[in-house]
C-alpha positions in Angstrom: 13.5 -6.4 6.3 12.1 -5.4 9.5 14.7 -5.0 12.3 12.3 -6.6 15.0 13.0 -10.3 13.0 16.9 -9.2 13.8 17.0 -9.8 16.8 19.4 -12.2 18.1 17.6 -13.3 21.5 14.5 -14.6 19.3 16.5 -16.8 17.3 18.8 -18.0 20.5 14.9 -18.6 22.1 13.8 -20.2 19.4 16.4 -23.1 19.6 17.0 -23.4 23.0 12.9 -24.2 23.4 12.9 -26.8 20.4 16.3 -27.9 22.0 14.8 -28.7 25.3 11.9 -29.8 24.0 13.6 -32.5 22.1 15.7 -33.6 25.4 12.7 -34.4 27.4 11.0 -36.3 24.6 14.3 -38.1 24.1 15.0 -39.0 27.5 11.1 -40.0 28.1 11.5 -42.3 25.3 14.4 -43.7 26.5 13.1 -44.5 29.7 10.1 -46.6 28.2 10.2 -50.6 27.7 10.6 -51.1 23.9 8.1 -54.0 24.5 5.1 -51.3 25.6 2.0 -52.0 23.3 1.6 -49.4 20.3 5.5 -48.3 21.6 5.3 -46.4 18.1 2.8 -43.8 19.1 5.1 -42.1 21.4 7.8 -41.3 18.8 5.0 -40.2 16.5 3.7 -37.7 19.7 7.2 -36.6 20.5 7.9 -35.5 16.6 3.7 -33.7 16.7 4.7 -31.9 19.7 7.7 -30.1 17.9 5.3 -29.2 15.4 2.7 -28.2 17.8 5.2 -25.6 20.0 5.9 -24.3 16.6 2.8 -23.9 15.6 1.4 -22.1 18.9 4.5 -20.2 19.6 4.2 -18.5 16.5 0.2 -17.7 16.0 0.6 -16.0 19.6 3.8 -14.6 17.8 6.3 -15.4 20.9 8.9 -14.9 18.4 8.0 -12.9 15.9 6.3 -10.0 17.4 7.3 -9.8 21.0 9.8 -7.4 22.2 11.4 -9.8 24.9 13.3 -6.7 26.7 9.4 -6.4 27.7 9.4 -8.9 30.6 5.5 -9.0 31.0 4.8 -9.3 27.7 7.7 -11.6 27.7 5.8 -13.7 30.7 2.4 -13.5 28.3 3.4 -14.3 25.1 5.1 -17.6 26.7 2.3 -18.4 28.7 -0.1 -17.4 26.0 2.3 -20.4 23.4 1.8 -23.3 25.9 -1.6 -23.2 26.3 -2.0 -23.1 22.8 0.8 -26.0 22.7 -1.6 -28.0 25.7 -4.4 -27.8 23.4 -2.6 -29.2 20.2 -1.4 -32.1 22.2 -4.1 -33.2 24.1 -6.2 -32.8 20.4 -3.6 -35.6 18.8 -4.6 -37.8 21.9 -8.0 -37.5 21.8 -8.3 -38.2 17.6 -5.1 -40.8 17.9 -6.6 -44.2 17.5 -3.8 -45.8 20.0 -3.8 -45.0 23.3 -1.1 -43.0 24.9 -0.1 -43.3 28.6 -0.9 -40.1 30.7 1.5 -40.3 32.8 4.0 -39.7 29.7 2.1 -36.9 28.6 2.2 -35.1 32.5 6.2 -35.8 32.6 6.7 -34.1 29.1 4.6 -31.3 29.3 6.0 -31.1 33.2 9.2 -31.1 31.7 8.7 -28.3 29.3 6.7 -26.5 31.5 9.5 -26.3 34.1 12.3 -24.9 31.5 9.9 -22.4 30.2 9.8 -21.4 34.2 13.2 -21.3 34.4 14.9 -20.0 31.6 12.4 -17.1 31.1 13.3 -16.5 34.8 17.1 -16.7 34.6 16.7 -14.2 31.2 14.9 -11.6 33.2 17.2 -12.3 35.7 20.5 -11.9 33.6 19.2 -9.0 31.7 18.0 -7.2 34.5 21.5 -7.7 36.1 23.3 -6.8 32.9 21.6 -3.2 32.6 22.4 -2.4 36.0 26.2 -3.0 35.3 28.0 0.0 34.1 29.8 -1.5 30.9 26.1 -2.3 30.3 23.9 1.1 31.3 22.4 3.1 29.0 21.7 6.6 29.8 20.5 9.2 27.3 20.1 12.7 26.8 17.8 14.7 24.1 18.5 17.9 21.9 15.8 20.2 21.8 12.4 21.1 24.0 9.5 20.2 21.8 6.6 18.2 21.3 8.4 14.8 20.0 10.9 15.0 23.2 7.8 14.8 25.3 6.8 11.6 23.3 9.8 10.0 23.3 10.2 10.1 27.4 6.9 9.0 27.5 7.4 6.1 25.4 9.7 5.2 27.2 8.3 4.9 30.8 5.6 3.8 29.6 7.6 0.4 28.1 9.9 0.5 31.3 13.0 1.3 29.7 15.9 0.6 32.0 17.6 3.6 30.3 17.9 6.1 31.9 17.6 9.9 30.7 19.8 12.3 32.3 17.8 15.7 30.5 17.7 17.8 27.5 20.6 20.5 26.0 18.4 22.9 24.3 19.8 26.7 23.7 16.4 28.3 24.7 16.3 28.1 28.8 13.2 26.1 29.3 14.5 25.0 32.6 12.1 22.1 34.2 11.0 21.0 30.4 9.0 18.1 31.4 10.1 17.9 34.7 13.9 17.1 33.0 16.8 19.1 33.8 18.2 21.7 31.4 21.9 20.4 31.0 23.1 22.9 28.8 23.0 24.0 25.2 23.3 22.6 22.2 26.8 23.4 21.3 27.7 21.4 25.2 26.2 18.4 25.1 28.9 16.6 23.5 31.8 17.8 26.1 28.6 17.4 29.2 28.5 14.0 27.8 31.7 13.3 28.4 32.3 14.1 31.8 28.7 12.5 33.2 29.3 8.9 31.2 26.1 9.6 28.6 26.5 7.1 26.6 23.2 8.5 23.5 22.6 11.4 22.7 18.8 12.0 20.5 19.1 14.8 18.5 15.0 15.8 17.9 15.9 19.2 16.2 16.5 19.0 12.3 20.0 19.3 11.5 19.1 21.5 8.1 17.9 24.3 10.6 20.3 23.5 13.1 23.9 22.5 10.8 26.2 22.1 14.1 24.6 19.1 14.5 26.6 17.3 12.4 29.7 18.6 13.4 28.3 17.7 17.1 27.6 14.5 15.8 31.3 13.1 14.3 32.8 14.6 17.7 30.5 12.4 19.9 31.6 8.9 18.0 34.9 9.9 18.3 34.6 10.4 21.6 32.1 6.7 21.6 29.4 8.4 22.5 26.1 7.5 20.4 24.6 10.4 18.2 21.0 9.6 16.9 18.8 11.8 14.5 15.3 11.4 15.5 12.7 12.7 12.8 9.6 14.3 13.9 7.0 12.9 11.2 4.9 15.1 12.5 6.0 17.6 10.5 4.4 16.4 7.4 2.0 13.8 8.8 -0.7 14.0 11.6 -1.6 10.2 11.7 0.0 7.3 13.4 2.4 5.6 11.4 5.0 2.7 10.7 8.1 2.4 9.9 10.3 -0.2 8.2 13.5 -0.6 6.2 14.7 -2.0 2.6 18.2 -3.5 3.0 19.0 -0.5 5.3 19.1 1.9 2.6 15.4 3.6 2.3 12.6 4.6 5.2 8.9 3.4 4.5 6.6 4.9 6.4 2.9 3.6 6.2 -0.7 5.1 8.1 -1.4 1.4 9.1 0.5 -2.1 10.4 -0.4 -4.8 8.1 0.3 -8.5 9.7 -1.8 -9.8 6.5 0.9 -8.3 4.0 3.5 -10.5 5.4 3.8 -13.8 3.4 4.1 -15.9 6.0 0.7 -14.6 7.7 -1.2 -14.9 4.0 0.4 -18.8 4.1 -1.4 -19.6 7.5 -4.6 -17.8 7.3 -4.9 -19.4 3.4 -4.2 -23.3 5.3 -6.7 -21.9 7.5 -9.2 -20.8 5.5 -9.0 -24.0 3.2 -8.9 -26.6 5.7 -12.1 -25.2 7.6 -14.0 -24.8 3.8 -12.9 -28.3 2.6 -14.2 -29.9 5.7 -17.4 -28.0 5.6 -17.9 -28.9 2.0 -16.7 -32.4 2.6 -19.0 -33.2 5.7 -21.9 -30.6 5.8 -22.7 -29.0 2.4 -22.6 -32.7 0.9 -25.6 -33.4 2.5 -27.2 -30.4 3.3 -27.3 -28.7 -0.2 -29.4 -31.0 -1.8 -31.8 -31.1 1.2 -31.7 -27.1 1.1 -32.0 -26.6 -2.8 -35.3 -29.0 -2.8 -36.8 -27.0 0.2 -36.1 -23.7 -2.3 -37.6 -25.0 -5.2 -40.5 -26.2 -3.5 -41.1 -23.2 -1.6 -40.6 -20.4 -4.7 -40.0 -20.4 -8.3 -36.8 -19.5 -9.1 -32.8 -20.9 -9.1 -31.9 -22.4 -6.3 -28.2 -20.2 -6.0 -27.9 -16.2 -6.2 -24.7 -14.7 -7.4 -23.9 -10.9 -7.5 -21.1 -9.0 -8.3 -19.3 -7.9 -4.9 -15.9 -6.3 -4.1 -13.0 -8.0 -3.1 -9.3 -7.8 -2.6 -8.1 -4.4 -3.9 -11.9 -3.6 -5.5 -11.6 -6.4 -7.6 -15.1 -7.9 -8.7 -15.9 -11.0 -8.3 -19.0 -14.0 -8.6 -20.5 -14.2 -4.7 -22.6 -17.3 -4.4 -25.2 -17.5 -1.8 -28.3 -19.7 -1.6 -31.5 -17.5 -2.9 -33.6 -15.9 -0.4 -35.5 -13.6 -2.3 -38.1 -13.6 -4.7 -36.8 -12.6 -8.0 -36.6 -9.3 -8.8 -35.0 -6.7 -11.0 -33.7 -4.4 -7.9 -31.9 -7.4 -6.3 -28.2 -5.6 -7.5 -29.4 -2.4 -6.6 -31.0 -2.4 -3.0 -30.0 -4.1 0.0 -32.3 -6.1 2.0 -34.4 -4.5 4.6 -36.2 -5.5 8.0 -39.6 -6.9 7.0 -38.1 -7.0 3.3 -41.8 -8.1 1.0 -39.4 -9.8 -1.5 -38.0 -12.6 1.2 -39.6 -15.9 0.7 -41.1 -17.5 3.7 -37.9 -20.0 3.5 -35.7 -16.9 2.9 -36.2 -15.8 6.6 -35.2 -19.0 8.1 -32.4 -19.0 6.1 -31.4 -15.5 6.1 -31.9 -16.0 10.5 -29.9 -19.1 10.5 -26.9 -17.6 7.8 -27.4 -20.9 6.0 -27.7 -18.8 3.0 -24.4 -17.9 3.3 -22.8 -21.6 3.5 -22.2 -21.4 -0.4 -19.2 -18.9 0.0 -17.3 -21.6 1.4 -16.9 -22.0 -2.4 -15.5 -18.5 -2.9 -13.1 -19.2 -0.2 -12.0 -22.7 -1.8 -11.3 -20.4 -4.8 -9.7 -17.8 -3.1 -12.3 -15.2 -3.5 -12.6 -14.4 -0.1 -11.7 -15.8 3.3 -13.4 -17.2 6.1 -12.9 -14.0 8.5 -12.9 -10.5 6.9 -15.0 -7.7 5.5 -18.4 -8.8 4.7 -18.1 -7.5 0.7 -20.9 -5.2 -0.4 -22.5 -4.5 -4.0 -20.3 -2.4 -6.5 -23.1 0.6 -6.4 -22.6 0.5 -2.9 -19.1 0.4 -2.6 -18.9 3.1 -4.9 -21.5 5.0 -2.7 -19.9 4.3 0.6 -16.7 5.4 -0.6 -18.0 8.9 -1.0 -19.7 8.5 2.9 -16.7 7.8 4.0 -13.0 8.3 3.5 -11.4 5.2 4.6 -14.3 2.9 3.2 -11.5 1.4 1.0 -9.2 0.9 3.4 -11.0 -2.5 4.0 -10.8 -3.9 -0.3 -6.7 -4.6 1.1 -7.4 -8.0 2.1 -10.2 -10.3 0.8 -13.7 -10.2 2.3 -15.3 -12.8 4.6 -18.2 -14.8 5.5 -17.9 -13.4 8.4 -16.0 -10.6 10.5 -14.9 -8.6 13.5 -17.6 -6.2 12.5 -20.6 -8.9 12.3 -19.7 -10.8 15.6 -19.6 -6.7 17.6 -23.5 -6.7 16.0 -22.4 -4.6 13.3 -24.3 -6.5 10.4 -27.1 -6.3 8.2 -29.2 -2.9 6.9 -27.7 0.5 7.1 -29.8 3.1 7.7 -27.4 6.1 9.2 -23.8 7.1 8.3 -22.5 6.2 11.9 -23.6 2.0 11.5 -21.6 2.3 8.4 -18.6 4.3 10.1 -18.7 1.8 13.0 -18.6 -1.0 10.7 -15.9 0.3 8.5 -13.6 1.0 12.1 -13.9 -2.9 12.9 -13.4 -3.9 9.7 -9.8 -2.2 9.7 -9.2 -2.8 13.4 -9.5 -6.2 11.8 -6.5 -5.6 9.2 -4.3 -3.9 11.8 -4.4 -6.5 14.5 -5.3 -9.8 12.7 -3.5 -13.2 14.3 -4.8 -16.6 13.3 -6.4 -16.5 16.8 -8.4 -13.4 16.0 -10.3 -15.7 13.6 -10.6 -18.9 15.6 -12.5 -16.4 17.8 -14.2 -14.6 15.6 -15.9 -18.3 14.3 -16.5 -19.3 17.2 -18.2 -15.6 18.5 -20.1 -16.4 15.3 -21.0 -19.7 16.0 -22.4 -18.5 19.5 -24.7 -15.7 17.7 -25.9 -18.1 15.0 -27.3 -20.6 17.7 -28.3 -17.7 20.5 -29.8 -15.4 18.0 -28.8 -12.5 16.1 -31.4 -9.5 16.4 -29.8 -7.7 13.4 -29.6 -11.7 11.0 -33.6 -10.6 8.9 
């Protein structure tokens, strides 16, 4: 498990908010004559709004992701949770069929509002105070002058770290390595450490070419002083990378972050994606099918539904169904669909222009094909050429494809003609995987949505 879901201050966050949250609906409650018309409605609002903190606190990831020693982030993330918490709220009033007094609505979310204010406030305030105490300062000190030292400082003024690094012991005499002071060598940091109240020291040289680093190592924890080995991956690997842990025993280190491979995250993209589809099928394709399917049969001979083999999750074939837009043709699993395209029927362009030829897929999502938001999913001959155009082409088959995507919404979409559309395409597609929050695809529809009714030069 990941030691960022460790961390005691989420968890103590985590209650205290529901805690508080629960006090003010409790105490508004109390406060209202039992005899108030539809009286009911309030304790069923109270109970939604636990559900709706949860709910936005967690898709802006307040608690999961955020490191709260990151005070603006901190300050964002919070912000970020009660707007989406406003929203819920006032989307239970509008669709509730009894009417709810504003004025209880402005106390509560006053209420909440006001210890959000305050207890992020006093936090900053305590930890800021606490670091500044000397039972609490951390200062550190690095072994070795070398490229990962460099990047270590810089992560950490770049994340305001209130450590603070008192220089580098390095045998060579580098003196004004990165503007740090040379302290000493190797062989005194332990004893410098000692006398100056350095509390970590970050060994960045490997202890297999340098073996007194271990010996260094046992005398600095008997002396309370914190020695840390800090790998430069580097050595064998030039990308970005991850890390996690399995029960504290074994490193994984991965080229990409994955929010999609967590369970959790599958869970509410999958409530997503089926709530969306079942209402679109419900209320829109109902109706709209049949109306659709006629105009196709009158307009070209022909089934009214396509299907093609496309690639999904980890390459794995499956059925796509779209409405048919084309005349048919024997190259229709072979070529992809150009501007000004002779096979297009004169209803195929409307359709095609409008993406109502891609309503359908809400089927495949329903089956768990694909998902609303993700990589549009190409023919198996041209996944299998792509892949050869480019070497991260499969990168995008680890999560299921979409109606649409990140990709299509940044005009990214229909015929390739030159490696670079399909290089662009692929980088959005798996900017998509790395940074994917159930946000992301609220936007994402809605960006789609917008260039559906505007207009989409590249939609032929």
């Amino acid at each position: 498990m990941n030691s960022k879901y460790k961390n005691p201050y989420k968890l103590f966050f985590v209650f205290t908010d529901l805690f508080a949250l629960n006090i003010i609906n409790l105490a508004l409650i109390y406060y209202i004559d039992k005899h108030t018309p539809n009286y009911y409605i309030y304790t069923v609002f109270c109970i939604f709004s636990n559900i709706a903190w949860m709910v936005g606190s967690f898709s802006t990831t307040m608690y999961l992701n955020t490191e709260l020693l990151n005070f603006k982030r901190l300050v964002i993330k919070t912000l970020s949770s009660f707007t989406a918490f406003n929203c819920l709220l006032f989307l239970f009033i509008a669709l509730s069929s009894q009417g709810i007094n504003l004025s209880f609505v402005f106390y509560d979310l006053s209420g909440f509002a006001i210890f959000l204010l305050f207890s992020r406030l006093l936090y900053i305030l305590m930890i800021t105070y606490l670091y500044r105490t000397e039972e609490h300062r951390k200062t550190i000190a690095f072994i070795g002058c070398n490229e990962h030292v460099l990047s270590l400082i810089g992560h950490l003024r770049t994340h305001n770290s209130p450590a603070l690094i008192a220089g580098i012991f390095d045998d060579e005499k580098r003196a004004g390595f990165l503007g740090m002071p040379l302290l000493g060598g190797i062989k005194d940091c332990v004893s410098y450490a000692k006398e100056n109240k350095i509390t970590d020291i970050y060994a960045t040289l490997s202890p297999k070419l340098y073996p007194i680093l271990y010996d260094l190592a046992e005398t600095a924890e008997k002396s309370f002083i914190r020695f840390k080995f800090v790998p430069d991956l580097s050595e064998f690997m030039n990308n970005k990378c991850y890390i996690d842990f399995i029960e504290d025993t074994a490193i994984i280190i991965s080229l990409r972050e994955e929010p999609l491979d967590d369970l959790s995250a599958q869970i509410m993209k999958r409530i997503f994606d089926v709530v969306i589809s079942s209402f679109i099928v419900l209320f829109i394709l109902s109706w709209l099918l049949p109306i659709l399917a006629i105009l196709i049969k009158i307009d070209s001979l022909g089934p009214v539904f396509f299907t093609q083999a496309r690639s999904g999750k980890n390459n794995v074939p499956f059925k796509v169904i779209k409405l048919r837009t084309l005349k048919e043709n024997p190259e229709a699993d072979r070529l992809q669909v150009t501007r000004n395209d002779l096979r297009i029927t004169r209803l195929g362009h409307f359709l095609r222009k409008t993406n109502l030829d891609e309503l359908p897929q809400f089927f495949n999502v329903l089956t768990g094909d694909m998902s609303i938001v993700g990589s549009r999913p190409h023919m198996l001959k041209h996944t299998e050429e792509y892949s050869k155009i480019y070497n991260n082409y499969m990168v995008r088959h680890f999560t299921k494809p979409g109606i649409t995507g990140w990709a299509q919404v940044n005009g990214y979409r229909g015929e390739i003609k030159k490696p670079e559309q399909l290089k662009k395409r692929i980088e959005h597609d798996i900017w998509y995987m790395e940074n994917w929050n159930i946000w992301l695809d609220f936007k994402i529809v809605y960006l789609t949505i917008l260039k559906t009714i505007g207009g989409d030069k590249n939609a032929f």
